[in-house]
N, CA, C and O atoms as a GROMACS GRO file, in nm:
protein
  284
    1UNK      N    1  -1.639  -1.072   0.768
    1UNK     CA    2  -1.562  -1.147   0.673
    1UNK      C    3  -1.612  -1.291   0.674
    1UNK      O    4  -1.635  -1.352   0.779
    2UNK      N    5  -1.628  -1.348   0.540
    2UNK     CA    6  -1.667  -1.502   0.558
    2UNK      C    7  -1.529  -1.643   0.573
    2UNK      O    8  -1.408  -1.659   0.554
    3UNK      N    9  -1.605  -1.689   0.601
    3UNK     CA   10  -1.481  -1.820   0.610
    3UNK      C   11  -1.523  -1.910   0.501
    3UNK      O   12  -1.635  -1.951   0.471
    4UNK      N   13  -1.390  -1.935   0.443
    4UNK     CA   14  -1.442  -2.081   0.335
    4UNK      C   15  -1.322  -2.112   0.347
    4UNK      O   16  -1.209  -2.064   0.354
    5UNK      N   17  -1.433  -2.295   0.348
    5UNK     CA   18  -1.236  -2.382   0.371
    5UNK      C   19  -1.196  -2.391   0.239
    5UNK      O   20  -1.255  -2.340   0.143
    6UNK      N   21  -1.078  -2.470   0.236
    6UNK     CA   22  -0.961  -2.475   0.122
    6UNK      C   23  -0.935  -2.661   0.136
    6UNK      O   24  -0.902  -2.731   0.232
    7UNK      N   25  -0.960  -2.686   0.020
    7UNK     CA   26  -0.905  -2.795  -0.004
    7UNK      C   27  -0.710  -2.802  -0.056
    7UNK      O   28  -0.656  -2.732  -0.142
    8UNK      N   29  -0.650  -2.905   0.026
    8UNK     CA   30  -0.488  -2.875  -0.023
    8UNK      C   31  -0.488  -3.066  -0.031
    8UNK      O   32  -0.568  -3.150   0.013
    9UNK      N   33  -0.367  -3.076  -0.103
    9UNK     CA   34  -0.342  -3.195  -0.135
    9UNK      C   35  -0.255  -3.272   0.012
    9UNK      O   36  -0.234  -3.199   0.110
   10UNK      N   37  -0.213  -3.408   0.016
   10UNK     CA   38  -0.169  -3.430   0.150
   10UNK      C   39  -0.030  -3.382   0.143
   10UNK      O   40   0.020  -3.388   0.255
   11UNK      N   41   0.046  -3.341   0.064
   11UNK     CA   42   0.153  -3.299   0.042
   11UNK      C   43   0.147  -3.143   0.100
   11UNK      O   44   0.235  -3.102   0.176
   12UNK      N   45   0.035  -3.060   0.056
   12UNK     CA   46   0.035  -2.939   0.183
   12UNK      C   47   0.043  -2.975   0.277
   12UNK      O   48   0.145  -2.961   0.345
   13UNK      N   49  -0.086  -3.048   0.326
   13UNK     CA   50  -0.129  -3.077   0.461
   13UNK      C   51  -0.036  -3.094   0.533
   13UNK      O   52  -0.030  -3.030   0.638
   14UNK      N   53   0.039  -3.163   0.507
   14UNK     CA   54   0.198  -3.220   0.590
   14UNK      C   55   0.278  -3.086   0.609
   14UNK      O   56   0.340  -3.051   0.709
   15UNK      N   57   0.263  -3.021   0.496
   15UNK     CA   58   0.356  -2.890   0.494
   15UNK      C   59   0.322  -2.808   0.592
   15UNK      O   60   0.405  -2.763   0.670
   16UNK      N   61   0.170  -2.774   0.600
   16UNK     CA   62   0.138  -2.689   0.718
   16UNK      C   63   0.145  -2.736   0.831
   16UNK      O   64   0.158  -2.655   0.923
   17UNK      N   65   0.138  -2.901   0.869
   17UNK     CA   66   0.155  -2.963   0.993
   17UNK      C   67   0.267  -2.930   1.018
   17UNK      O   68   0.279  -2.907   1.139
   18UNK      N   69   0.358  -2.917   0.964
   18UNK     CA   70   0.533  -2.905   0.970
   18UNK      C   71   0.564  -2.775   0.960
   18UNK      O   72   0.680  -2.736   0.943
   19UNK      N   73   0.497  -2.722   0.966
   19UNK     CA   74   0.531  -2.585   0.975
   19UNK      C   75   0.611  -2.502   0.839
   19UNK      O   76   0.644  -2.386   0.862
   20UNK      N   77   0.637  -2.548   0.724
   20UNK     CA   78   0.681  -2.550   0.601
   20UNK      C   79   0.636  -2.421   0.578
   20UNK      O   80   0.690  -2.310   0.580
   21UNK      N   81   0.419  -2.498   0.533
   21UNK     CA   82   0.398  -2.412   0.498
   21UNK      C   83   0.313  -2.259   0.550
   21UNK      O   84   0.205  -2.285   0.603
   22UNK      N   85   0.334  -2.162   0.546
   22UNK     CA   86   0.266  -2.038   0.657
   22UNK      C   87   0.124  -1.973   0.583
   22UNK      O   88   0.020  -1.927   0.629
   23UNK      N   89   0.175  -1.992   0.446
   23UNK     CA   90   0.039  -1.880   0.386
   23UNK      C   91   0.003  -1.938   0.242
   23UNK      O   92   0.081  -2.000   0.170
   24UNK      N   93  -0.139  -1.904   0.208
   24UNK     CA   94  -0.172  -1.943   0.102
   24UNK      C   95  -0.251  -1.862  -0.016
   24UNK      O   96  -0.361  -1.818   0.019
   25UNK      N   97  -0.219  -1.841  -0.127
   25UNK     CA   98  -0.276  -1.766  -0.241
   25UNK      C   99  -0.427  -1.808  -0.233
   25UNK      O  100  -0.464  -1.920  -0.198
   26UNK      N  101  -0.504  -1.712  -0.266
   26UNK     CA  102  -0.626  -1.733  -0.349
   26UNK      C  103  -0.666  -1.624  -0.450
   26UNK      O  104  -0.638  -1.505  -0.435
   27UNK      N  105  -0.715  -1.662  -0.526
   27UNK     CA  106  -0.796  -1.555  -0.617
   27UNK      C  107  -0.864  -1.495  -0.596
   27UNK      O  108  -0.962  -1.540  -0.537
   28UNK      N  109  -0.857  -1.311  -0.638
   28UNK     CA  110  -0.950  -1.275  -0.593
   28UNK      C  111  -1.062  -1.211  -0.666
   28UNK      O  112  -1.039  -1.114  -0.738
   29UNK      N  113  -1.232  -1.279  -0.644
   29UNK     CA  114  -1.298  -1.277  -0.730
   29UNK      C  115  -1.427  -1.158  -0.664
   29UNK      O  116  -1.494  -1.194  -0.567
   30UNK      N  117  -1.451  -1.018  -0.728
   30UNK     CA  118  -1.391  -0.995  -0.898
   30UNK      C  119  -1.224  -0.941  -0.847
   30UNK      O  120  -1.178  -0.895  -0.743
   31UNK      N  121  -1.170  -0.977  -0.983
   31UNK     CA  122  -1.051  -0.879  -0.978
   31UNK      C  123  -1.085  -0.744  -0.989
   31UNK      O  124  -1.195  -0.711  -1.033
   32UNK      N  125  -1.003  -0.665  -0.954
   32UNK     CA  126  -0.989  -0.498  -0.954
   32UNK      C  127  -0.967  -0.491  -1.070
   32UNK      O  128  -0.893  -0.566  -1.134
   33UNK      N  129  -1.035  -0.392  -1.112
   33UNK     CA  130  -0.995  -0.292  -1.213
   33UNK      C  131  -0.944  -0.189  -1.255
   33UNK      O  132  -1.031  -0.102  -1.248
   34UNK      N  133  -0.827  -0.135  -1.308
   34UNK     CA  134  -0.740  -0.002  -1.331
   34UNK      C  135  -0.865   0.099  -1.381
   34UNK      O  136  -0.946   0.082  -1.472
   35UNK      N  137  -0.850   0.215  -1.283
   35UNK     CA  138  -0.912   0.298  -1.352
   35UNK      C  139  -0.844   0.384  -1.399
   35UNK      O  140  -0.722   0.370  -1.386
   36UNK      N  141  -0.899   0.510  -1.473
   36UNK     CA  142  -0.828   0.591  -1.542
   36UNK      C  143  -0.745   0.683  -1.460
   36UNK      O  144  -0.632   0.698  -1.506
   37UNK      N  145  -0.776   0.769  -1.321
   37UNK     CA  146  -0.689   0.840  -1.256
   37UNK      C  147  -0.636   0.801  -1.101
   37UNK      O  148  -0.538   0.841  -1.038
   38UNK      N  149  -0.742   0.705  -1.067
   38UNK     CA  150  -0.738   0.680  -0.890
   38UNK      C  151  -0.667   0.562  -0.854
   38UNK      O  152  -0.626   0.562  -0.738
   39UNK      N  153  -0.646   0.480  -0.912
   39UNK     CA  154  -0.562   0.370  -0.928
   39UNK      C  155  -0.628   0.225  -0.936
   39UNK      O  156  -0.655   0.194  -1.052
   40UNK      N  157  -0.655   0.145  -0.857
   40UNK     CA  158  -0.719   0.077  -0.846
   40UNK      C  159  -0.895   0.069  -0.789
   40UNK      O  160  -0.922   0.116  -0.679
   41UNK      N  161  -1.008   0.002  -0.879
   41UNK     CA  162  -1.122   0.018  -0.804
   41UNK      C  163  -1.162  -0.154  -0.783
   41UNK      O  164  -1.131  -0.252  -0.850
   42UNK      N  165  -1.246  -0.137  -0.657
   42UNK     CA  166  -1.257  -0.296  -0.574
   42UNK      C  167  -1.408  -0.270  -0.582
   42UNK      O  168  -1.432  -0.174  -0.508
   43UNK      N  169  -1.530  -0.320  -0.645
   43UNK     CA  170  -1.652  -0.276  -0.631
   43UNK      C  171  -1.705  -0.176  -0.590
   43UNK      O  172  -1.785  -0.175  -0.497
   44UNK      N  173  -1.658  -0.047  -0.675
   44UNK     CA  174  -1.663   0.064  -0.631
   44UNK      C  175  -1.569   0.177  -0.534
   44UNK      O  176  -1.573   0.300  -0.526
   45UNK      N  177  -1.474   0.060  -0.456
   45UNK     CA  178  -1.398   0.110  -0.334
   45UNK      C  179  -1.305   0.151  -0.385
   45UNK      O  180  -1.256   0.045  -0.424
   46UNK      N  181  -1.186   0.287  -0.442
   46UNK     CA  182  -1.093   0.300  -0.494
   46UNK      C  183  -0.955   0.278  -0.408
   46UNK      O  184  -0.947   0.335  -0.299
   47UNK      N  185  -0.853   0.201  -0.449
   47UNK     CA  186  -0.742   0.202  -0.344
   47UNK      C  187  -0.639   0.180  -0.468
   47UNK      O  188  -0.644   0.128  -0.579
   48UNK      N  189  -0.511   0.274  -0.361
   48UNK     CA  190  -0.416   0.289  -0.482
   48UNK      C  191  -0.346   0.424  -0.454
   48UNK      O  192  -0.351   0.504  -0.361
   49UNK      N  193  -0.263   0.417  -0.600
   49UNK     CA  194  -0.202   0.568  -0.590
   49UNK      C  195  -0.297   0.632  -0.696
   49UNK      O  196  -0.362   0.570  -0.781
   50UNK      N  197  -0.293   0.772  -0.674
   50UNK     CA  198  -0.363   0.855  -0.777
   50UNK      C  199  -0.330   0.938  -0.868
   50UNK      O  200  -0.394   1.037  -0.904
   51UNK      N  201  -0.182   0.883  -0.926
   51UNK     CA  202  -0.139   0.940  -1.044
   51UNK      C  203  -0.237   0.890  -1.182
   51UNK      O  204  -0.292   0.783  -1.209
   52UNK      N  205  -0.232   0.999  -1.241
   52UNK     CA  206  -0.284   1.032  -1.366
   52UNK      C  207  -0.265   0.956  -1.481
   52UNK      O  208  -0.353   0.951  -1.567
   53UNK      N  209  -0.082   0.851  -1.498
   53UNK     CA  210  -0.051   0.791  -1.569
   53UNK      C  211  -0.048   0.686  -1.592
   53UNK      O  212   0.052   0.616  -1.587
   54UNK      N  213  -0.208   0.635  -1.639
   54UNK     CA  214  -0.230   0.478  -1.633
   54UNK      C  215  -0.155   0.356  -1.655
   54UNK      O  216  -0.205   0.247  -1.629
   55UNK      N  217   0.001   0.373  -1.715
   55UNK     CA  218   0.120   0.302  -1.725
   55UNK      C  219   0.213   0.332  -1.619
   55UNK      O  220   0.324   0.282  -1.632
   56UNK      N  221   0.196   0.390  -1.535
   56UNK     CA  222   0.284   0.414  -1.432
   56UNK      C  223   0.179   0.336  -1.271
   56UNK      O  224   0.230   0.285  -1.171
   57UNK      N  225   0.027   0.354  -1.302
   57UNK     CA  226  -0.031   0.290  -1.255
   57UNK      C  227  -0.036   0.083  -1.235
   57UNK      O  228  -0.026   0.009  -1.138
   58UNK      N  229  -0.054   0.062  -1.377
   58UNK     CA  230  -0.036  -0.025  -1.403
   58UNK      C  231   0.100  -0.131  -1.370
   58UNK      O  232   0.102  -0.254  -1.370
   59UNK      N  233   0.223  -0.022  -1.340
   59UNK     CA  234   0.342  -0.088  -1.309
   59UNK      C  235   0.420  -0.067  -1.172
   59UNK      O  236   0.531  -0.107  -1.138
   60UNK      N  237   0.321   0.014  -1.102
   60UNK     CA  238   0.383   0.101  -0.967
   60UNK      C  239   0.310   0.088  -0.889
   60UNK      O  240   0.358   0.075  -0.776
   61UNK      N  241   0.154   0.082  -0.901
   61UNK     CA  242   0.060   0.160  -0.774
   61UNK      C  243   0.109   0.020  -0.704
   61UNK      O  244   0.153  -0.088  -0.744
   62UNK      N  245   0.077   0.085  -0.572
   62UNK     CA  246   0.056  -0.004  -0.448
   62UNK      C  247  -0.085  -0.003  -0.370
   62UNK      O  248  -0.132   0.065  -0.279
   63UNK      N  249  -0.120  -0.085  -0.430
   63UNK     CA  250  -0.269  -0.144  -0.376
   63UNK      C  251  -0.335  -0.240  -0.197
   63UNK      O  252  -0.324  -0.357  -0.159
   64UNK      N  253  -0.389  -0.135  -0.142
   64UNK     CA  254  -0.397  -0.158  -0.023
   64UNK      C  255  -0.506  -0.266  -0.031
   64UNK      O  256  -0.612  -0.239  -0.088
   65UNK      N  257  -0.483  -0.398   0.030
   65UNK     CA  258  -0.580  -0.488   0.019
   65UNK      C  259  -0.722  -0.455   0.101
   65UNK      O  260  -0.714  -0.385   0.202
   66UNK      N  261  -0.864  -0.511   0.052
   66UNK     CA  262  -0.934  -0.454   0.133
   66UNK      C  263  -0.988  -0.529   0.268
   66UNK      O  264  -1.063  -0.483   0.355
   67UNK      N  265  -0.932  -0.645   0.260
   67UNK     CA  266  -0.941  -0.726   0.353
   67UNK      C  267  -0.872  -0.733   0.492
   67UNK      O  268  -0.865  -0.825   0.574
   68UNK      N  269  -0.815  -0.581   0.492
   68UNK     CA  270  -0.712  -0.620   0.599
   68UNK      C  271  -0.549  -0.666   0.592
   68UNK      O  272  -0.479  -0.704   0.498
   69UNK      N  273  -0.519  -0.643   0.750
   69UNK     CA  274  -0.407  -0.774   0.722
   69UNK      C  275  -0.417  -0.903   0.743
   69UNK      O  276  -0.520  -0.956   0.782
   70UNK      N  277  -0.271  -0.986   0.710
   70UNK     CA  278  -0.288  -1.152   0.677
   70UNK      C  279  -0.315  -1.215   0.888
   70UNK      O  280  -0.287  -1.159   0.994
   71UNK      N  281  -0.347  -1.284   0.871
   71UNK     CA  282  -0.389  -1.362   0.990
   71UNK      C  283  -0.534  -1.398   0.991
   71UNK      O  284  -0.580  -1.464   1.085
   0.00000   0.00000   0.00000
């Protein structure tokens, strides 16, 4: 896994010094794409549920990140 830092304003900074703040969003580039039966695909990697109903996909699956867990 690579490391890249994060620029935050001093108004985070303080937050995470203070314990405020714990975790932080990033984007993730590429986004996944819905496929038609498997649920979600990550550069090839499929994760997801594998119902058939790409609107039930779209509003239900639960997508296992591929990165692991947070820490």
């Amino acid at each position: 896994m690579n490391e890249r830092g994060m620029i935050f304003n001093a108004e985070m900074v303080r937050a995470i010094l203070e314990g405020r703040k714990t975790q932080t969003r990033r984007p993730v580039k590429p986004q996944p794409e819905l496929t038609e039966r498997s649920g979600f695909s990550w550069n090839g990697a499929v994760f997801g549920s594998g119902s058939d109903d790409r609107e039930t996909n779209r509003n239900f699956a639960h997508v296992k990140c591929p990165f692991g867990k947070p820490g």
